[in-house]
C-alpha positions in Angstrom: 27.5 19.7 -21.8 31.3 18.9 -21.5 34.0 20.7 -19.7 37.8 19.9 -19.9 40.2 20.2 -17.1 42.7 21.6 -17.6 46.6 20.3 -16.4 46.6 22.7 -13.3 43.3 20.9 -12.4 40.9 23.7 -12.6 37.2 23.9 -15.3 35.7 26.7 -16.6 31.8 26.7 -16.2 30.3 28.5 -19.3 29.4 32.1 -18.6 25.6 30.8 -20.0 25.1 28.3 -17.1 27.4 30.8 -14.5 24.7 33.4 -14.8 21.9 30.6 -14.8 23.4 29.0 -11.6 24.4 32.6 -9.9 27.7 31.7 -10.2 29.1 35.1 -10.0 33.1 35.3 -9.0 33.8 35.4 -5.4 30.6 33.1 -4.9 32.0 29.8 -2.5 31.0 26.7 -4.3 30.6 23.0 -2.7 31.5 19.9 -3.8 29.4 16.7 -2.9 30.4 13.5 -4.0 27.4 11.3 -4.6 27.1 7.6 -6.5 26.8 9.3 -9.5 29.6 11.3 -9.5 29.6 15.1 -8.2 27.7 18.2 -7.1 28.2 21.4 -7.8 26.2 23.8 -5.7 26.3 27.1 -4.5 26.8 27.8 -0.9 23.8 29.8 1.0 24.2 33.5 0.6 22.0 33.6 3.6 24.0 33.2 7.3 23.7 30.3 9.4 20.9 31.0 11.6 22.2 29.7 14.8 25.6 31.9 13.9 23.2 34.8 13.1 21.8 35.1 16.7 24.7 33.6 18.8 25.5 36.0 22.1 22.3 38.5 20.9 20.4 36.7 24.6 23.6 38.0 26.3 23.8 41.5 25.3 20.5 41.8 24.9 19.8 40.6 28.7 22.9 43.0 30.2 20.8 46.1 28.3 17.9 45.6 29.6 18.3 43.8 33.4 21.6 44.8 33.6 23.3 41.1 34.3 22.1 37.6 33.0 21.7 37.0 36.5 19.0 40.1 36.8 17.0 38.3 33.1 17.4 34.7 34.8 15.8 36.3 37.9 13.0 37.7 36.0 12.0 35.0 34.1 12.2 32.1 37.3 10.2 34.9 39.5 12.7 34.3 41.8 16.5 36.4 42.8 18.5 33.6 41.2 21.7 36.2 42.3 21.2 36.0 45.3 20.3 32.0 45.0 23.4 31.7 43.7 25.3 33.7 46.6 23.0 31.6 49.3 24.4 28.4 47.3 27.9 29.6 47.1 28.0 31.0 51.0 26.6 27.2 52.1 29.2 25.6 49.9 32.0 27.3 51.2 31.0 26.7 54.7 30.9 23.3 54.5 34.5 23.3 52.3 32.6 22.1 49.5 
């Protein structure tokens, strides 16, 4: 298959291999250079899955202990909070 580009730079993908590819307007493309030249390819419609649970441990931990301190403290078995104050009282004792 051939496409032409036109003088503004832009090609038009047949509307055959648009609806083979699910190239449907508004879809993001990507362009990879490779050694043979370069690929087209649709970006993911699915999200990142890192993005897709970024600061749910946060909110989830406030709902249900209250603090992250409270979910840290649950999970060590120990009061990390009131580690934490211990640690920070002894550091500002000793001006440190």
């Amino acid at each position: 298959m051939h496409i032409t580009i036109s003088e503004e730079g832009q090609i038009t993908i047949p509307k055959r291999l648009r609806e083979y590819c699910g190239f449907a307007p508004d879809v993001e493309l990507e362009l990879i250079l490779t050694e043979e030249g370069m690929l087209i390819r649709k970006q993911s419609s699915e999200p990142d899955p890192i993005e897709a649970v970024r600061g749910i441990a946060d909110g989830w931990a406030i709902k249900e202990f209250g603090s992250t301190d409270e979910y840290m403290s649950a999970i060590r078995g120990y009061d990390y909070a009131a580690e934490l104050r211990r640690y920070n009282d002894t550091t500002d004792d000793h001006g440190g």
